[in-house]
C-alpha positions in Angstrom: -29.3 55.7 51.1 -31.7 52.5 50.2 -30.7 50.7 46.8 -32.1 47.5 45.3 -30.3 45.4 43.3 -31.4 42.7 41.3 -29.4 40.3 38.1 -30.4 37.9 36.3 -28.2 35.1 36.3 -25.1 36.5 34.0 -25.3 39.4 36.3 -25.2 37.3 39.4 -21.7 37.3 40.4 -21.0 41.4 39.7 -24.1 41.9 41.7 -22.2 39.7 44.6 -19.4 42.0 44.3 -21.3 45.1 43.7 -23.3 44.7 47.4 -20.0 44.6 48.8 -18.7 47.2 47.9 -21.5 49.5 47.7 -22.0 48.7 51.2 -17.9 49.5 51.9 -17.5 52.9 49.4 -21.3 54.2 50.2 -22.6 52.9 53.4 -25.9 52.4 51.8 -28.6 49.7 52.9 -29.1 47.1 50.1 -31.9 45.6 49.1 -31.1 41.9 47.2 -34.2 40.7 45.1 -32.1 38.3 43.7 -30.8 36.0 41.8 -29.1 33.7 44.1 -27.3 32.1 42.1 -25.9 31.5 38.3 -28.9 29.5 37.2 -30.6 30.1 34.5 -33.7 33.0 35.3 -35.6 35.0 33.1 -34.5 38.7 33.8 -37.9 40.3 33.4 -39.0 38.6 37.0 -35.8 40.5 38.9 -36.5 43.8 36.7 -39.9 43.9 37.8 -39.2 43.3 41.4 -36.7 46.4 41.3 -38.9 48.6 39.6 -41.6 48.1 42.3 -39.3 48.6 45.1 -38.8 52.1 42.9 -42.3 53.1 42.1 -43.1 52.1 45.4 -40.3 54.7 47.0 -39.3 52.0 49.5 -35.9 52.8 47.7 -33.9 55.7 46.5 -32.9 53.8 43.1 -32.7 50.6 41.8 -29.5 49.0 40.1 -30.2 45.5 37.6 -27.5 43.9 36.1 -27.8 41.3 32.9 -25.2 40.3 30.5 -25.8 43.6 28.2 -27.5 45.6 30.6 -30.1 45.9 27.5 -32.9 43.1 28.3 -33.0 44.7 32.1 -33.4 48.3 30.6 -36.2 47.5 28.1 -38.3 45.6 30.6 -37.7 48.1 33.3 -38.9 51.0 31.0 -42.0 48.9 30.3 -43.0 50.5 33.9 -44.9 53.8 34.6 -42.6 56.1 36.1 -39.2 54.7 35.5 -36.1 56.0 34.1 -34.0 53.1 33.4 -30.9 53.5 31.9 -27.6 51.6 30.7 -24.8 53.3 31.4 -21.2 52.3 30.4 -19.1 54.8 31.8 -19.1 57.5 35.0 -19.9 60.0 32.5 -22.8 58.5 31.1 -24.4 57.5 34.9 -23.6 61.1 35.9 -25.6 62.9 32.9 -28.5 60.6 32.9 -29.1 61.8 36.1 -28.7 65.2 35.8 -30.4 65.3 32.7 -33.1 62.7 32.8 -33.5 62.2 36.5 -32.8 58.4 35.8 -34.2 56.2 39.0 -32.4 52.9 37.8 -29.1 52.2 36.6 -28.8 49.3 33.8 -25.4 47.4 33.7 -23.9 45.0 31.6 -21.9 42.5 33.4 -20.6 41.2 30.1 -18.4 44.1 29.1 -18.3 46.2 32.9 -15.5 44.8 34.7 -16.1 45.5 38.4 -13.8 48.6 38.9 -15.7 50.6 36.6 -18.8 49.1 37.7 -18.4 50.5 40.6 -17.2 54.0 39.5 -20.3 53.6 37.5 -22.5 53.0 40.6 -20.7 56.1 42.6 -21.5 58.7 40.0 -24.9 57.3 39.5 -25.4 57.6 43.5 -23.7 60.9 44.3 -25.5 62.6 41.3 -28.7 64.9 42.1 -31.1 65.6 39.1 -30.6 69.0 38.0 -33.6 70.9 38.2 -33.0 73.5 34.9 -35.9 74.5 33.4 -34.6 72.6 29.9 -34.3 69.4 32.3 -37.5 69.8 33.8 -39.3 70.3 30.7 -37.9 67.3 28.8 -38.9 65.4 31.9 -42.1 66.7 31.4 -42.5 65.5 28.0 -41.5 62.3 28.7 -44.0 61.5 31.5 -46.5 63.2 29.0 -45.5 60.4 26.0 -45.7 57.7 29.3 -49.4 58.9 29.9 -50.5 59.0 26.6 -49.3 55.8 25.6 -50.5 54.9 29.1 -53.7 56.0 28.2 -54.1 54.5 25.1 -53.3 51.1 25.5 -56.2 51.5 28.4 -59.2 52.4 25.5 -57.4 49.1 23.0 -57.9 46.7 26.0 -61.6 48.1 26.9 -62.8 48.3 22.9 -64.2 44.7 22.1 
C-alpha cells in the first residue's frame, strides 16, 4: 500500500506522528509532500500536491491534515476525480468508503487526538468500496455533476 500525506502547518505535528505509525500498524510506503515544519503555509499548495499524487495513481489514497480538516477537503474536492472527505470517527472513514469510494481522507488535527486518528486512518485503509449497484450508481451521478460542471466552466472561460 502507497499513501501520501500532506498538512499544512497545524497539521504538521499529527502528520509526524501519523507516518510513524502508519508505517508501524500498516506497513505501508509513505509518501511526505510536506509541510516540514510548523510554519505558517497555505494548505491549498500541500492539498494540491496530494491530489495529483491521487489522480495520477502513483498512490493508493491520499491523507491531508489542517486544523479542521475542512480547508484541505474543500480544496481537494476542487479536483476532477477526487473523493475527499473529513472524517471524525472509524465509522465515518469506513462508510465513505464503502459508500462513496472516497480516495482521500480529510483530518482535523484540532479536535482528532492521535489515537483516533489513527483508528481513523485504519478503517479508512482496510476498507474496499463496495461495488452495490445503489453505490455504483450514486458514484455515477457524482462524476456526471463533476463533468457537467467540468464542462461548463470550459464554454464561461472560452465565451469573450
Amino acid at each position: 500500500m502507497k499513501i501520501a500525506i500532506g498538512s499544512d502547518h497545524a497539521g504538521f505535528a499529527l502528520k509526524e506522528d501519523l507516518k510513524y505509525a502508519i508505517d508501524r500498524d500498516l506497513n505501508a510506503v509513505i509518501v511526505d509532500v510536506g509541510t516540514n515544519s510548523e510554519e505558517s503555509v497555505d494548505y491549498p499548495d500541500f492539498a494540491e500536491k496530494v491530489v495529483r499524487l491521487v489522480q495520477q495513481k502513483q498512490v493508493d489514497f491520499g491523507i491531508l491534515i489542517c486544523g479542521t480538516g475542512i480547508g484541505m477537503s474543500i480544496a481537494a474536492n476542487k479536483f476532477e476525480g477526487i473523493r475527499a472527505a473529513k472524517c471524525n470517527s472509524a465509522v465515518e472513514a469506513t462508510l465513505t468508503r464503502q459508500h462513496n469510494d472516497a480516495n482521500i481522507l480529510c483530518l482535523a488535527s484540532r479536535t482528532v487526538d492521535n489515537e483516533l486518528a489513527m483508528q481513523i486512518v485504519k478503517a479508512f485503509a482496510m476498507t474496499d468500496f463496495s461495488a452495490e449497484e445503489r453505490h455504483v450508481r450514486r458514484l455515477s451521478k457524482i462524476t456526471g455533476l463533476e463533468c457537467a460542471n467540468h464542462d461548463e466552466m470550459r464554454k464561461k472561460r472560452m465565451t469573450p
